[in-house]
DRENRO-877045 format. One record per residue (C-alpha): residue in one letter; x, y, z. Coordinates in steps of 0.25 Angstrom, whole numbers, plus 5000, padded with zeros to 4 digits. Example, Ala and Ser with C-alpha at 12.3 -4.5 7.8 and 13.67 -1.06 7.14 Angstrom:
2
A504949825031;S505549965029;
This chain:
645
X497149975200;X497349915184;X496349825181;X496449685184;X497049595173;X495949525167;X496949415164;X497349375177;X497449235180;X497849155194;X498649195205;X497449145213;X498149125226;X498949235227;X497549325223;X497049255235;X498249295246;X498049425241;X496449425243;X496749355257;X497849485259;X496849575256;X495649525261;X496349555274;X496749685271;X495249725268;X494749675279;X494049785288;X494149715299;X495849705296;X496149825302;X495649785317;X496649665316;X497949775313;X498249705299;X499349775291;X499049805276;X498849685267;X499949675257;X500449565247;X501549585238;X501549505225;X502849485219;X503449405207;X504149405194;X503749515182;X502649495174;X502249375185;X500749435187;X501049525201;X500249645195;X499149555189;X498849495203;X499049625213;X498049695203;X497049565201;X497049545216;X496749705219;X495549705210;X494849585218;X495149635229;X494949785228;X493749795234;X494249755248;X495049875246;X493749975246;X494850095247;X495550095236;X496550035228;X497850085225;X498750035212;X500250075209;X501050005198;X502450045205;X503350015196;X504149935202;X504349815189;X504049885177;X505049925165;X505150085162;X504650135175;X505350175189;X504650115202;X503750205208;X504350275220;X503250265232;X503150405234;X502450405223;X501550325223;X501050355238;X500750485231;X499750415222;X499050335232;X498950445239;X498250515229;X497450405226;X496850405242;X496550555241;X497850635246;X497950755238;X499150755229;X499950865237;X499850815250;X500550675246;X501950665254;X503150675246;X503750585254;X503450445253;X503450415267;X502650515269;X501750475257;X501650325262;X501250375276;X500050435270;X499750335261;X499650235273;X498850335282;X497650345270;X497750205267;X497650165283;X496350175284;X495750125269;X495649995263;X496649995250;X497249885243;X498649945236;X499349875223;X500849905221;X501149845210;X502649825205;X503449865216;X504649895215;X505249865230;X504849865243;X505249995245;X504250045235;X503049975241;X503149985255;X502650125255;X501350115248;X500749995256;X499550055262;X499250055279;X498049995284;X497349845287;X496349875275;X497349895265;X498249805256;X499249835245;X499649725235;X501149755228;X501849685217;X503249655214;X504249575207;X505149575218;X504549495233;X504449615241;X504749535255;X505149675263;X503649715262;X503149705274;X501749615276;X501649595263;X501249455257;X501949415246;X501449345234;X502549285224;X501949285209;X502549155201;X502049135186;X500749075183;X500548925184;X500148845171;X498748855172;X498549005177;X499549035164;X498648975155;X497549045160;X498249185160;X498549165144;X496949095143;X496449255149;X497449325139;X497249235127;X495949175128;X495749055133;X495148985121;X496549015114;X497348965126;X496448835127;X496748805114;X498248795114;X498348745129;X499948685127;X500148825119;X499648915131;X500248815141;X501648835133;X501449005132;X501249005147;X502548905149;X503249005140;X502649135147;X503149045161;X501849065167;X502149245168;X500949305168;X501449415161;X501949335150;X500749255149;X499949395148;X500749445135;X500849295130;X499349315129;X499249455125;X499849405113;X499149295110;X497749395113;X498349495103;X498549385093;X497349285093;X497749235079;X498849155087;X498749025092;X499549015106;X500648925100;X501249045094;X501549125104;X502148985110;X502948985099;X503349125100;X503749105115;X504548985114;X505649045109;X506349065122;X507149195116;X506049275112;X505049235122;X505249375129;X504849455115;X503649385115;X503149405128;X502749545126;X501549625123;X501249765122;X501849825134;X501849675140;X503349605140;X503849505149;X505249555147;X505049695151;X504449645165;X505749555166;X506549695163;X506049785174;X506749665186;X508049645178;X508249795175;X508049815189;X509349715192;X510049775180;X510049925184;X510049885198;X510749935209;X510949835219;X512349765217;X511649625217;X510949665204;X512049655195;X512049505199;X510749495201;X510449525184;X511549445181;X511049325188;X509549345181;X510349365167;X511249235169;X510149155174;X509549135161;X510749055156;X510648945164;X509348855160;X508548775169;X507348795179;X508148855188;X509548885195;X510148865208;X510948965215;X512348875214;X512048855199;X511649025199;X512849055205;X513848975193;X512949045184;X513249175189;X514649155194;X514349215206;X514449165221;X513049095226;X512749205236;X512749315227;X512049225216;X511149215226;X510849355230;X510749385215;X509749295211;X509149315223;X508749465218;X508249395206;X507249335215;X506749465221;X506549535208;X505849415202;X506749375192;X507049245198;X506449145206;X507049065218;X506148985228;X507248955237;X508449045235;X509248925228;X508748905216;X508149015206;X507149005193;X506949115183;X505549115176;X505649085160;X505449215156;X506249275163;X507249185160;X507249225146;X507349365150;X508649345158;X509249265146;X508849395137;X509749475148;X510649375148;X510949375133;X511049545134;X511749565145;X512749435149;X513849405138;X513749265132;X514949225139;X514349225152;X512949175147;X513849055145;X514849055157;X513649065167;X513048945160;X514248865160;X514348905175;X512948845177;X513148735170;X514448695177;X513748715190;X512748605185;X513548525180;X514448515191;X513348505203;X512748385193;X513948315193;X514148325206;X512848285209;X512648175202;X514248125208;X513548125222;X512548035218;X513547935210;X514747975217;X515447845209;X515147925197;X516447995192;X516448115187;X517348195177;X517748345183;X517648435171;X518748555170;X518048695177;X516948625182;X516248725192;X515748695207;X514648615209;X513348645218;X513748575230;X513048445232;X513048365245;X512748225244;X511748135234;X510548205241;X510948345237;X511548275224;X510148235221;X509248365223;X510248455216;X509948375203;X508548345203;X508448505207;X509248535195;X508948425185;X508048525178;X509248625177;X510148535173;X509348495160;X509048625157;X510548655159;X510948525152;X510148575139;X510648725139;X512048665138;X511548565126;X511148715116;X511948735107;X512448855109;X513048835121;X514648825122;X515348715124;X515548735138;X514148755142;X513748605133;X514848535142;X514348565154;X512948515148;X513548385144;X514148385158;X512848405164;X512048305155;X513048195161;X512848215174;X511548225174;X511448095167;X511848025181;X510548095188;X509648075178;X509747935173;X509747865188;X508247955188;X507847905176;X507848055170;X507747985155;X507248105147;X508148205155;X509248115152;X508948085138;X508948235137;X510148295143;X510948185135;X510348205123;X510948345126;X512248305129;X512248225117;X512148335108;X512948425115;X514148335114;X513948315100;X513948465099;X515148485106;X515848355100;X516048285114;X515848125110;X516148085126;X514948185129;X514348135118;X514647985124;X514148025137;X512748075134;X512547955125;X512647885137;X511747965145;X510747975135;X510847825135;X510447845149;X509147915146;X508847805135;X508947695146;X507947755154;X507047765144;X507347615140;X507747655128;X508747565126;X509047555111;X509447715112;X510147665124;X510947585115;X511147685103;X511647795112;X512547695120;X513247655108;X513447785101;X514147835116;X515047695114;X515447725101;X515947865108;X516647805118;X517347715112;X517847825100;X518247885113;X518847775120;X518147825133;X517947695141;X517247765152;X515947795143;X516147665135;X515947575148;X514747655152;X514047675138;X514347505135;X513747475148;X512547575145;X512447485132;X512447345137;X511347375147;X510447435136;X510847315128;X510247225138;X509047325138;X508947295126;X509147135125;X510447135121;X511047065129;X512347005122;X512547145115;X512547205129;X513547085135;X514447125123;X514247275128;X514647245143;X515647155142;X516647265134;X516147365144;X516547275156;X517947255148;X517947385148;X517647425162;X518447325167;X519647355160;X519347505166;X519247455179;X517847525178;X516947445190;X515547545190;X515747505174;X515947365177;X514847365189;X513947405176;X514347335167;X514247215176;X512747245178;X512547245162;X513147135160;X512247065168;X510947105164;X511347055150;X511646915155;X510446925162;X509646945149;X510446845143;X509846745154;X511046725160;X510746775174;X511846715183;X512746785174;X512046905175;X512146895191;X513646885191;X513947015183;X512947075193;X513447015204;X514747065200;X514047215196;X513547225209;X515047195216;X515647295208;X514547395211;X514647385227;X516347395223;X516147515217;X514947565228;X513947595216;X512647605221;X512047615209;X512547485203;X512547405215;X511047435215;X510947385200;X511847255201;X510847235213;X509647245204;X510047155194;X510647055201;X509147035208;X508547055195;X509346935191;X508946865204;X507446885201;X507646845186;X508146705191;X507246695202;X507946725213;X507146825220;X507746835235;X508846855227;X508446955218;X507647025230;X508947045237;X509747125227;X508447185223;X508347235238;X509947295238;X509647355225;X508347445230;X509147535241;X509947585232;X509147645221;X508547715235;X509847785237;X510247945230;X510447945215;X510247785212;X509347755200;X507947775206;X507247695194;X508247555199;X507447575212;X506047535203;X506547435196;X507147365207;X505947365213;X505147315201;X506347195201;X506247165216;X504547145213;X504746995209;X505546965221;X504547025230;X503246935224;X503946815222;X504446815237;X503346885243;X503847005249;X503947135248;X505047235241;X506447275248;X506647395255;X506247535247;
């Protein structure tokens, strides 16, 4: 066997399934109970550690196996070399049991046969190390209750019969940090914790990457760790970096894309398209609807080819639905991309993503305020299907992480105007999930975004429109005066445009952060042209609004029966148009009022109308905690408890 890495850190518990494997196989007494051999098969990514842990386990466990030992590298992963064809190998093993040279079989079956009959009666432990296929392995697995072979692969080699398979992720935080602490030293590594916490963030926690990283730190130990970080942040040359001697992360990647490249299979073509084109689209990961605009392709093919992107280890996917490429690999793909995929499909796949998101984020957040009216836009693409406020729900928390990373691609620079619109597109409908979440700094970001974005392209109704989002964002952080300064400058938009539907909106926005704010007649003077103007647009959700701000300013005026008629009349108009969401604030501050005046049956009766329907999907989950915290005076002056939850 090669000697044991003295650098080898963690993977403690698939070490001990492996002693527990064979621990069994070396059991004498194993072979009165007619166990078949032991065998684990270790799969995973390259560069992932399989190699490191079948020979680190085999070395502990080496003496259980008091007949020998047998090692082969096969090949199987590594660039410059053809995979070893089994015949060849018996003929080693053979060898190394004693057979003289010329009475090894030329045949492999024949070979094998042999191989099993000597092995039958020994206690041998046998590494296979980078298989290639199942093909290649099955015969050189040894025959006997005291024997045990461990093989390694990037691709899950489920066809191998009894063999237990052990899937290799990267390393956790901690067991990262240790790795580079036996590679560096850990004096050097202790004193730079946030620099070596960031180099094994930037390595993605790949053993192998992790292991050059600090090969060149060893090499170097005039460098303090925060410059290598520096080196490895730029995203573009993170690859060149990640290389020492005859180490390089991007020749492990290699050896499983050429294999797509050159291959065969009529599958493969789509299947090294898909790995190329994944690198376009940002985000944690991508669904299989959202794969399938991105490659143009129909979903079952999408499927089948990312599916053989799994096999090989060059994509995870938990659950056949949705698929995650790790970091560096990542990086990789975009290299291939940028050779091999002309820039004019880089961008049309993008936009093809984007449009899905787009689309499935408009119409989800439609299903959960279906009074919400939405524009069409001209070649808009189809939407993943979406049933009911439930479904409407999950898909956006599921892909909220996407759609910011999405959101931000589309805000670079460099993109083309079609891509940035279906950013600015994305940013608003986000808007409606977020702000009823209380998402402030996801909001404030994408708006922010947006804002640039529609400066660059000179759109001031985008511009307009992401003010008033970013407003939003503002407002939950109750920070009312930039509340006010984005608010005006979108109202000096709309009005150059003459767009009422944005001034209403924006003028209402304003008069309830003047009232924030303590001014109160400034905000009356606000909401009475926007109620002009939504009257005279026969515009009742505007008026309903309006209404409501009318009233809190009366109400800081201390004038709180007028204040309860523009509620009362807020809340009529509210039930008219069958607004949820408004009924549930005109109920709110009509027994805020009540309690104010101390009226508190009252003001617990609309309180206890109000708390159902913050309850209900996609209302404003933070109005269900201040409605509580209003109903609490009620409860103690009339001594008894709270309405139902």
């Amino acid at each position: 066997m090669p000697p044991a890495s003295p650098t080898f850190t963690g993977r403690h518990g698939e070490v001990a399934v492996i002693q527990a494997l064979m621990d069994a196989a070396g059991d004498p007494e194993a072979g009165e109970s007619g166990r078949s051999v032991m065998l684990a098969a270790i799969d995973g990514t390259g560069g992932v550690g399989k190699s490191a842990l079948a020979i680190h386990a085999a070395h502990r466990l080496a003496d259980r196996f008091p007949d020998g030992q047998l090692y082969v590298d096969l090949y199987g992963a590594t660039a410059g070399q053809s995979a070893l064809d089994p015949g060849e190998v018996l003929g080693r093993f053979l060898r190394a049991l004693g057979v003289d040279g010329s009475s090894v079989p030329g045949d492999t079956d024949e070979a094998s046969a042999q191989f099993r009959s000597l092995a039958a009666g020994r206690r041998l432990l046998v590494i296979l190390d980078n298989a290639a296929s199942v093909d290649q392995v099955r015969p050189l697995i040894p025959a006997g209750p005291g024997c045990a072979a461990l093989v390694t692969s990037r691709e899950m080699l489920t066809t191998l019969e009894g063999a237990t398979h052990l899937h290799l992720d990267v390393l956790p935080q901690d067991q990262a940090v240790a790795l580079l602490e036996r590679v560096v030293g850990a004096e050097r590594v202790r004193a730079e914790p946030a620099e070596a916490a960031e180099i094994t963030r930037l390595c993605g926690g790949l053993p192998l990457a992790l292991r050059i990283a600090g090969a060149r730190l060893a090499a170097r130990p005039a460098w303090p760790l925060h410059t290598l970080v520096a080196k490895l942040t730029d995203a573009r040359g993170r690859l060149d970096e990640l290389r020492f001697g005859d180490l390089a992360v991007r020749i492990s990647f290699q050896v499983s894309y050429e294999a797509f490249r050159l291959g065969r299979r009529s599958d493969d073509l789509d299947a090294v398209r898909a790995f190329r084109l994944l690198s376009v689209v940002h985000g944690h990961d991508v669904s299989l609807p959202v794969a399938a605009a991105l490659l143009d392709l129909p979903a079952d093919r999408t499927e089948n080819a990312l599916e053989r992107l799994v096999d090989a280890q060059l994509l995870e996917s938990r659950d056949s639905v949705r698929y995650h490429m790790h970091d560096l690999l990542r990086l990789f793909a975009s290299e291939q991309a940028e050779q091999e995929e002309p820039e004019a499909e880089r961008s049309a796949a993008l936009e093809r993503a984007l449009s899905r998101y787009a689309a499935t984020a408009q119409q989800a957040v439609t299903l959960l305020d279906p009074l919400r009216p939405w524009p069409r836009h001209p070649g808009e693409g189809p939407a993943v299907p979406l049933t009911g406020q439930d479904e409407a729900e999950s898909w956006l928390k599921t892909e909220l992480p996407n759609l910011l990373a999405a959101v931000a691609h589309a805000a670079e620079p460099a993109q083309p105007e079609a891509i940035a619109r279906l950013g600015l597109r994305l940013a608003r409908a986000l808007q409606w999930f977020l702000f009823p979440r209380a998402h402030a700094q996801d909001l404030q970001t994408v708006n922010e975004l947006a804002v640039a974005t529609a400066r660059r392209l000179g759109d001031p109704e985008s511009e307009a429109w992401a003010l008033d989002g970013l407003s939003a964002a503002y407002w939950l952080q109750h920070s009312y005066d930039e509340v006010r300064v984005a608010l005006e400058s979108a109202l000096e938009i709309w009005r150059e445009l003459g767009h009422r539907e944005g001034e209403l909106r924006s003028a209402c926005n304003l008069a309830d952060a003047l009232c924030e704010l303590g001014l109160f007649e400034e905000a009356i003077t606000v909401q009475e042209r926007q109620l002009a103007l939504a009257r005279e647009a026969g515009d009742l959700p505007a008026e309903v609004i309006g209404l409501g701000n009318l009233g809190r300013a009366h109400r800081g005026m201390g004038r709180p029966e007028d204040a309860l008629t523009c509620f009362k009349e807020s809340l009529e108009y509210a039930r008219r148009t069958g607004n949820i969401h408004h009924e549930g604030f005109a109920l709110y501050e009509i027994g805020i009022t009540y309690m104010e005046q101390g009226r508190f049956v009252e003001g617990r009766s609309h309180m206890d109308q109000a708390l159902p329907v913050w309850q209900r999907p996609g209302t404003y989950e933070s109005w269900r905690g201040h409605t509580w915290s209003g109903l609490f005076p009620a409860c103690m002056t009339l001594q008894i408890g709270p309405g139902p939850r």
